[in-house]
matplotlib code that plots the C-alpha trace (Angstrom):
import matplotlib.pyplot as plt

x = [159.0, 157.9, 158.2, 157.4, 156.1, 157.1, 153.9, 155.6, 152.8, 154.1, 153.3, 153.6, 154.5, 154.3, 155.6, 155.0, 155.1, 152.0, 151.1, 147.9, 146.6, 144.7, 143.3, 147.1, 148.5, 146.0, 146.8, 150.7, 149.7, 147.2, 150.4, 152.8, 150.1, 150.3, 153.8, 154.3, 151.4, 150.1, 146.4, 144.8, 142.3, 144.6, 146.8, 150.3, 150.0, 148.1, 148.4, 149.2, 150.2, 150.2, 150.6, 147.6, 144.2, 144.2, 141.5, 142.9, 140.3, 139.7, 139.4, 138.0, 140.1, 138.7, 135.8, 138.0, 140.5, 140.9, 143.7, 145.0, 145.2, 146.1, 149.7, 149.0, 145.7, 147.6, 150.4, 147.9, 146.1, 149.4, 150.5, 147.3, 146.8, 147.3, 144.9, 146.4, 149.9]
y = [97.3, 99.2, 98.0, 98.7, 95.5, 94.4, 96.7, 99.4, 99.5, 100.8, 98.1, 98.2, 94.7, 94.7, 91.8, 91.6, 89.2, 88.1, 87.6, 85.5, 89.4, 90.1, 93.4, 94.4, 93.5, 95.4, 98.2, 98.7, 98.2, 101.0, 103.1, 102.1, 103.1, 106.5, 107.4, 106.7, 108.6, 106.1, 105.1, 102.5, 105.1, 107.4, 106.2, 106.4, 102.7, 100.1, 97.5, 97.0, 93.1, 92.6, 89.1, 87.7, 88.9, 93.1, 95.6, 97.9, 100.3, 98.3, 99.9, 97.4, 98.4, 96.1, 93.3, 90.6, 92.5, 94.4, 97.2, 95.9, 91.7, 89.1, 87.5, 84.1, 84.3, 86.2, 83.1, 80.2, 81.2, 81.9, 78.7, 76.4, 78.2, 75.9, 76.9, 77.1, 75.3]
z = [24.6, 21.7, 18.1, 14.6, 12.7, 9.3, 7.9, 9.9, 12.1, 15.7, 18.3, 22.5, 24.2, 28.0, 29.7, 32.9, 36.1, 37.3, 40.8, 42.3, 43.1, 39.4, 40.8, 42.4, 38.7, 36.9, 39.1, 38.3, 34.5, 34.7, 37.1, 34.8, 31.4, 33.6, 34.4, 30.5, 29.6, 27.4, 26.5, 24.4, 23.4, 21.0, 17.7, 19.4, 19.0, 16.4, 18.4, 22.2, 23.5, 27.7, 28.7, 31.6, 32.0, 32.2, 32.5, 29.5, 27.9, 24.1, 20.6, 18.1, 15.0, 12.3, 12.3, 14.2, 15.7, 19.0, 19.7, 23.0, 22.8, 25.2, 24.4, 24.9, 22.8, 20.3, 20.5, 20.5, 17.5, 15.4, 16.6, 15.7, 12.8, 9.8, 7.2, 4.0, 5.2]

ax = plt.figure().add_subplot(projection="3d")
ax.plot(x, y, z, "-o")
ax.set_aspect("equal")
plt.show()
């Protein structure tokens, strides 16, 4: 799914069903990054969400943030964070 957030940043979310195969799954993602011709590498997107564990080349785009992040770490931290509530 692609999205803009509220900064009007443009955003890619991939969603996907893992299996028990990591290697397999990181295979269609890299397939599907192809038929799409998307890469993490260029500024088509500032940020790129995939749920599970993926082998996704990564831009570091500031001190503590990476281009391509994990959903569930992305989730957990908004989630726990409570600083300043």
């Amino acid at each position: 799914m692609e999205g803009k957030t509220l900064g009007e940043e443009k955003i890619l979310i991939i969603w996907r069903t893992l299996s028990d195969n990591a290697e397999e799954d990181n295979l269609m993602l890299e397939s599907y990054f192809s038929k799409r011709n998307y890469s993490t590498l260029d500024f088509e997107f500032s940020r790129i969400y995939v749920n599970g564990d993926n082998n996704l080349e990564n831009l570091k785009i500031c001190e503590e943030r990476w281009k391509v992040t994990l959903i569930e770490e992305e989730f957990k931290r908004l989630m726990f964070d409570v600083e300043g509530v």
